[in-house]
matplotlib code that plots the C-alpha trace (Angstrom):
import matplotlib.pyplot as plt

x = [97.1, 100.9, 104.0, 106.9, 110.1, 112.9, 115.6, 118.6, 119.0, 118.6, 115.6, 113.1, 114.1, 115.3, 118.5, 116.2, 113.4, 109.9, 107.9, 104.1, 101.4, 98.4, 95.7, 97.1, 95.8, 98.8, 95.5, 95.6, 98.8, 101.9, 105.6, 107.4, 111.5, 113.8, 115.4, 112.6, 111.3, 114.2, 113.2, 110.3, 111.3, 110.3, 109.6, 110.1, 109.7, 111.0, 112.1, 112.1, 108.4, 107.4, 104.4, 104.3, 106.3, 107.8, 109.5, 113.1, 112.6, 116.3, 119.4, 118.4, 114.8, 112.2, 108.2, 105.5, 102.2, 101.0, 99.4, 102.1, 103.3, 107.5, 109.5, 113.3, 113.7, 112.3, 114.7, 114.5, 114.9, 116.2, 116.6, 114.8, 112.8, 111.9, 111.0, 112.1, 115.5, 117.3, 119.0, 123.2, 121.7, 119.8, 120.4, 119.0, 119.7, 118.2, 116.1, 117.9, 114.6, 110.7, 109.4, 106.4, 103.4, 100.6, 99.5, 102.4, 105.3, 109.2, 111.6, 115.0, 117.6, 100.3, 99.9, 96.4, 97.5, 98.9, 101.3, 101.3, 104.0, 104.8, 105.8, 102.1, 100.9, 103.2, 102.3, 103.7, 107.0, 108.0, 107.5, 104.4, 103.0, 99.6, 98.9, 95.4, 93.2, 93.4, 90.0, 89.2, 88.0, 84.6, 84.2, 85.6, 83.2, 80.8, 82.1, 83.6, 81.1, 82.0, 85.5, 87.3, 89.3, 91.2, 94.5, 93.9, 94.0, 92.1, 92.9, 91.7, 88.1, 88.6, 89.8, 92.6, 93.7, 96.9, 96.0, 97.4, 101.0, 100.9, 100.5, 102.8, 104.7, 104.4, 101.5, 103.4, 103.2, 105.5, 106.4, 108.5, 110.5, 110.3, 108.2, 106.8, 105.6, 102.1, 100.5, 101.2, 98.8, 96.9, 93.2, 90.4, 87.9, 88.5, 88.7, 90.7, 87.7, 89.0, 85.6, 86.5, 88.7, 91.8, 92.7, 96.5, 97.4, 97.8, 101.4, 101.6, 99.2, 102.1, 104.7, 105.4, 105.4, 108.2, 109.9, 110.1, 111.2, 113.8, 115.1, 115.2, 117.6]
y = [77.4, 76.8, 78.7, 79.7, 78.8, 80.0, 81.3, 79.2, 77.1, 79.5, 81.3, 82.5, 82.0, 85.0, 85.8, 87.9, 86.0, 88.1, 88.5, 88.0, 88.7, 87.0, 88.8, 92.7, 95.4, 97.0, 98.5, 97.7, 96.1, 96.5, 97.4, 94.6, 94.0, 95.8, 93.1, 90.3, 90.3, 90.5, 89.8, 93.2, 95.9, 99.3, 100.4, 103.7, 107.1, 110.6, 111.9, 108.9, 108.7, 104.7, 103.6, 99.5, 96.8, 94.2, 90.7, 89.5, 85.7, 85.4, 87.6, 89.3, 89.4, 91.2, 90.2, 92.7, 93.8, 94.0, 97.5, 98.9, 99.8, 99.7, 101.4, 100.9, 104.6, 103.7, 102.2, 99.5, 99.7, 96.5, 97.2, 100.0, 100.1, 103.8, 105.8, 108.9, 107.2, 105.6, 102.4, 101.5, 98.5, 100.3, 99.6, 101.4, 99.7, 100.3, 98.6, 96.8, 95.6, 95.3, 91.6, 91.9, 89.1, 88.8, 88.7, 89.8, 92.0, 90.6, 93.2, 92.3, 93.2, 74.9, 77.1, 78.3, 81.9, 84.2, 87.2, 90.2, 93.0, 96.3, 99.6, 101.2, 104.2, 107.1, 108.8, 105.9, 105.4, 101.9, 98.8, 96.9, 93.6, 91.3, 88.0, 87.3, 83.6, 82.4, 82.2, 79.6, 81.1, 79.8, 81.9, 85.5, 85.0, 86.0, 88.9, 89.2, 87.1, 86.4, 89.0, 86.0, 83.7, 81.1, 82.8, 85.0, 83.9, 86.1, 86.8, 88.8, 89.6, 90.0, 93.6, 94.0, 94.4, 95.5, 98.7, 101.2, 101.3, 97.6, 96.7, 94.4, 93.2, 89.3, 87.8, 84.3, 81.2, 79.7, 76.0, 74.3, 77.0, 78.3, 81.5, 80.9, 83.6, 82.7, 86.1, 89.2, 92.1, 93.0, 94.9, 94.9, 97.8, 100.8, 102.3, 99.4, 97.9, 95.3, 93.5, 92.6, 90.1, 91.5, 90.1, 88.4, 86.8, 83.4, 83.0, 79.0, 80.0, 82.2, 79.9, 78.3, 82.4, 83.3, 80.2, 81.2, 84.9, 83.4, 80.8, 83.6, 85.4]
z = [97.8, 96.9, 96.6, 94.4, 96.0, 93.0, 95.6, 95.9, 99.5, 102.4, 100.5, 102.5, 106.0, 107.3, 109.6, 111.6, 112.8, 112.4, 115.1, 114.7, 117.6, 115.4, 114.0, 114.6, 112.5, 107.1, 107.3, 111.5, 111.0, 113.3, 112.5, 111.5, 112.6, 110.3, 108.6, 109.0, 105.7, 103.4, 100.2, 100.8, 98.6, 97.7, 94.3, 93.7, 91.4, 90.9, 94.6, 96.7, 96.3, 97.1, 94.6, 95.3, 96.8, 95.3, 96.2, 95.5, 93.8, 92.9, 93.0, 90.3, 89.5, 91.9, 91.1, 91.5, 90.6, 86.5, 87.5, 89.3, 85.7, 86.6, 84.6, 83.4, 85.2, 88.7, 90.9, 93.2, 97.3, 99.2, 103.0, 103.5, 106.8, 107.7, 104.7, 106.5, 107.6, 105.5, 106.7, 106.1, 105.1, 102.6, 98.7, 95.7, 92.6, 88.6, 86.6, 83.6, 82.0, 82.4, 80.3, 78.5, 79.9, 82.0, 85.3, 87.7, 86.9, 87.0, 86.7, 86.5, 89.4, 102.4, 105.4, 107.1, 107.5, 105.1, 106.1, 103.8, 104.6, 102.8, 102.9, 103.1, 101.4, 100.6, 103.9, 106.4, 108.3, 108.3, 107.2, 108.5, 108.8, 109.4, 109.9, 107.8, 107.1, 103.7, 102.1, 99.6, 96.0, 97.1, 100.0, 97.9, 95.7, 98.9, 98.5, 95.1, 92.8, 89.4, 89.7, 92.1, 89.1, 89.6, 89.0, 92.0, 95.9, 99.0, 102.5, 105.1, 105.5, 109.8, 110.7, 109.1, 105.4, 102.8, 101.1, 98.5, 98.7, 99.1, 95.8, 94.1, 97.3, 99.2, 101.0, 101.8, 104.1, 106.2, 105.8, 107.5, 108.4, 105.3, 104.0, 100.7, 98.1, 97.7, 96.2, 95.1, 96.6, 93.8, 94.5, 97.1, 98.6, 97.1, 101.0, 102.4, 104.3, 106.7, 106.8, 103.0, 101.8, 99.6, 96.2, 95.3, 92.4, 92.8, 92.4, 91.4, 88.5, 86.9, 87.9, 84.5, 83.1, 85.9, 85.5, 81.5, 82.0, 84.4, 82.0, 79.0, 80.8]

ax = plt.figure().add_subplot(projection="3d")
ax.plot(x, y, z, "-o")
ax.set_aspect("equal")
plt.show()
């Protein structure tokens, strides 16, 4: 489905290796290494409360969900792990400003399987992880009919599934080495069915708007 690869050399391949056991169930999913997905952060409100995740692209600019709604007074988590204990690794830094567009959300600070990680809902400890099949649009629209555009991208649809709390952070693809951001968790079953496929937006579809934002600033 492509990828957006904006991250200077050494993007996407992380110092800590993450380790994947195949199809385990972030609804069913298992905890994934502290460290091993590097560019996952935390988006977060008022008391530490975590309401969608979010992917570094560059040093400064973290992409996220439309609907996730980020404002210039949440703050943005990099290397948090364990919501209940913070890591020294652990970096909270502000928002200095929210572009208008479409689609996802930047916010300024071709592989068979996708792998989408994320901090969960508010109630879990940890960062998780699943590995999930990449469905053509073709085969959503089993499920989705005439919702599935072309500007969005499915996975999942065999036991396991991202869910709220997800939204806004990476489902990517490795390459050569290389972990790709592919899409950005966006919707799915309203009760996190893992029968169903979830929704992303298709990442290479808002390429030209990112690579705009990026260039206007």
């Amino acid at each position: 489905p492509g990828q957006l690869s904006l991250c200077p050399t050494g993007c996407g391949v992380p110092s800590i290796p993450p380790v994947i056991r195949g199809y385990n169930r972030i609804v069913n999913g298992e905890p994934a290494v502290p460290g091993s997905w590097p560019w996952q952060v935390s988006l977060q409100r008022y008391d530490n409360f975590h309401f969608c995740g979010g992917s570094l692209i560059s040093e400064d600019w973290v992409v996220t969900a439309a609907h996730c709604s980020v404002r210039t007074t949440d703050t943005v988590v990099v290397g948090a792990y364990d919501q209940d204990s913070p890591s020294p690794d652990e970096q909270r830094l502000s928002i200095e400003k929210v572009p208008p567009g479409w689609g996802p959300c930047a916010c300024g600070v071709q592989s068979h399987h996708g792998e989408p990680c994320g901090s969960g809902s508010p109630l879990s400890c940890g960062s998780g992880q699943v590995a999930l099949p990449l469905l053509t649009n073709t085969q959503c629209k089993q499920y989705w009919g005439f919702r599935i555009a072309d500007v969005m991208v499915c996975a999942g649809a065999d036991g396991a599934s991202s869910c709220m709390g997800d939204s806004g952070g990476p489902l990517v693809c490795e390459k050569d080495g290389v972990w790709n951001l592919v899409g950005i968790v966006s919707w799915g079953s309203s009760t996190c069915a893992t029968n169903v496929p979830g929704v992303y937006a298709r990442v290479t579809k808002l390429r030209s708007w990112v690579n705009d934002i990026l260039a206007a600033n």
